[in-house]
TORMI-53846 format. One record per residue (C-alpha): residue in one letter; x, y, z. Coordinates in steps of 0.05 Angstrom, whole numbers, plus 32768, in hexadecimal, padded with zeros to 4 digits. Example, Ala and Ser with C-alpha at 12.3 -4.5 7.8 and 13.67 -1.06 7.14 Angstrom:
<pts>
+---+------+------+------+
| r |   xx |   yy |   zz |
+---+------+------+------+
| a | 80F6 | 7FA6 | 809C |
| s | 8111 | 7FEB | 808F |
+---+------+------+------+
</pts>
This chain:
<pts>
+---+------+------+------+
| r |   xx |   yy |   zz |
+---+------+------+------+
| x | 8462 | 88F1 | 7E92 |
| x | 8460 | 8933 | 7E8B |
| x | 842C | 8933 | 7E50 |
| x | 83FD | 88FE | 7E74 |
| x | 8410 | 892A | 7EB6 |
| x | 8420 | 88EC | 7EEC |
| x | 845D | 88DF | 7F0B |
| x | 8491 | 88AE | 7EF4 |
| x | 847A | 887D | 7F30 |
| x | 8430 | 8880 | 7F10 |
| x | 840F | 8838 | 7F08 |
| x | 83F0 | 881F | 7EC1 |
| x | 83A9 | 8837 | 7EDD |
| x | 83BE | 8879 | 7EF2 |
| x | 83D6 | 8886 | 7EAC |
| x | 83A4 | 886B | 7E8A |
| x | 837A | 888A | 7EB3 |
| x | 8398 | 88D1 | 7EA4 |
| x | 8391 | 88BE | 7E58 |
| x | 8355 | 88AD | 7E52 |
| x | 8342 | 88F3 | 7E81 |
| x | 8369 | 8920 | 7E54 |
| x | 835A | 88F1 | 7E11 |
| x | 830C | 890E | 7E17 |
| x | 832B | 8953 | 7E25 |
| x | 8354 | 8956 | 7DE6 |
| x | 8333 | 8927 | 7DB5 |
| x | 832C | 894D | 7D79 |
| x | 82E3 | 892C | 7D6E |
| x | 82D1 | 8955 | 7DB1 |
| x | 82F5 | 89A1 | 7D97 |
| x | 8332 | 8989 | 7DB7 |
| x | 837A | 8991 | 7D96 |
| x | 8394 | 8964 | 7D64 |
| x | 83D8 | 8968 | 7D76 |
| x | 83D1 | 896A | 7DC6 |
| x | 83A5 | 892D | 7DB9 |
| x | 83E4 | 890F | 7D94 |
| x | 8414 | 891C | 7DC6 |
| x | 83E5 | 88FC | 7DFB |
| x | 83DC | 88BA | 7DCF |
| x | 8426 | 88BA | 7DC2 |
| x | 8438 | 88BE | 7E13 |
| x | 8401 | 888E | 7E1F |
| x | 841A | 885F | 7DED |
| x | 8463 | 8861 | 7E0B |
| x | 8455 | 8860 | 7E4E |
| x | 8416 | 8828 | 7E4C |
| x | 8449 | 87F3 | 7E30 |
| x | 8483 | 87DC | 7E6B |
| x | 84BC | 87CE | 7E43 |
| x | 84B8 | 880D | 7E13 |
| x | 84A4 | 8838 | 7E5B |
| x | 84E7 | 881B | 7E7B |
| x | 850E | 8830 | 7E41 |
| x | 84ED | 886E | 7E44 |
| x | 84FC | 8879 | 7E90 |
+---+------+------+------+
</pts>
């Protein structure tokens, strides 16, 4: 949550919203940092799917 930073009662489009913002941010394609950009798609990946997200929580 922390990565993506929402809270732990954010919705599916308020994290993928915060994704996609910080995706463009980081994306390595735009100067961003390869391993920030990791992280992100790693949180996003966890926390966009419900059952791995409630085994997360």
């Amino acid at each position: 949550y922390a990565v993506l930073g929402v809270d732990e009662s954010a919705t599916d489009a308020e994290i993928k919203k915060a994704y996609r913002r910080l995706s463009v941010k980081h994306h390595p394609d735009k100067g961003g940092d390869t391993a920030a950009f990791k992280e992100l798609t790693s949180a996003y990946e966890v926390l966009s799917d419900g059952e791995r997200r409630a085994l997360y929580d």
